[in-house]
C-alpha positions as CSV (number, residue, x, y, z in Angstrom):
1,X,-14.6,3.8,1.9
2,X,-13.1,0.6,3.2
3,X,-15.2,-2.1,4.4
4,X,-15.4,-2.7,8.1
5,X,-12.6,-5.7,9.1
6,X,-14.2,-8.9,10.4
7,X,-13.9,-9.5,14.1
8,X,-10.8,-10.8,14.7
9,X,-9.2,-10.4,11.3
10,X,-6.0,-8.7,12.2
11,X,-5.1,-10.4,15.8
12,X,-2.5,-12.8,14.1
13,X,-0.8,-9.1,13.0
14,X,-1.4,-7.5,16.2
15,X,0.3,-10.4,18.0
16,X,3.3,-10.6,15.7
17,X,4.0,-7.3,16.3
18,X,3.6,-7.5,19.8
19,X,6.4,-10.3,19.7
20,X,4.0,-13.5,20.1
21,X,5.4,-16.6,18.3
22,X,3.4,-18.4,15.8
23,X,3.6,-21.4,18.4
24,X,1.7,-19.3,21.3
25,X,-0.9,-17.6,18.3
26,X,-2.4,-21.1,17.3
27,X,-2.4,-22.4,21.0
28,X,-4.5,-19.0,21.4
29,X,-6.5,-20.0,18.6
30,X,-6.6,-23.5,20.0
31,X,-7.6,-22.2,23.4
32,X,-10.9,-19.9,21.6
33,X,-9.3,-17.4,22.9
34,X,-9.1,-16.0,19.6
């Protein structure tokens, strides 16, 4: 069995996928919103 992923751990993929650049991702980050 796989170990649980942290909280948050794949939201850079998620958003990359979803189209986000890597620009809007760290204001995100910047922001706490993730």
């Amino acid at each position: 069995m796989d170990p649980v992923p942290a909280l948050g751990e794949h939201s850079t993929a998620i958003l990359r996928e979803l189209g986000r650049s890597d620009a809007d991702i760290e204001q995100l980050r910047a922001d706490g919103v993730i």
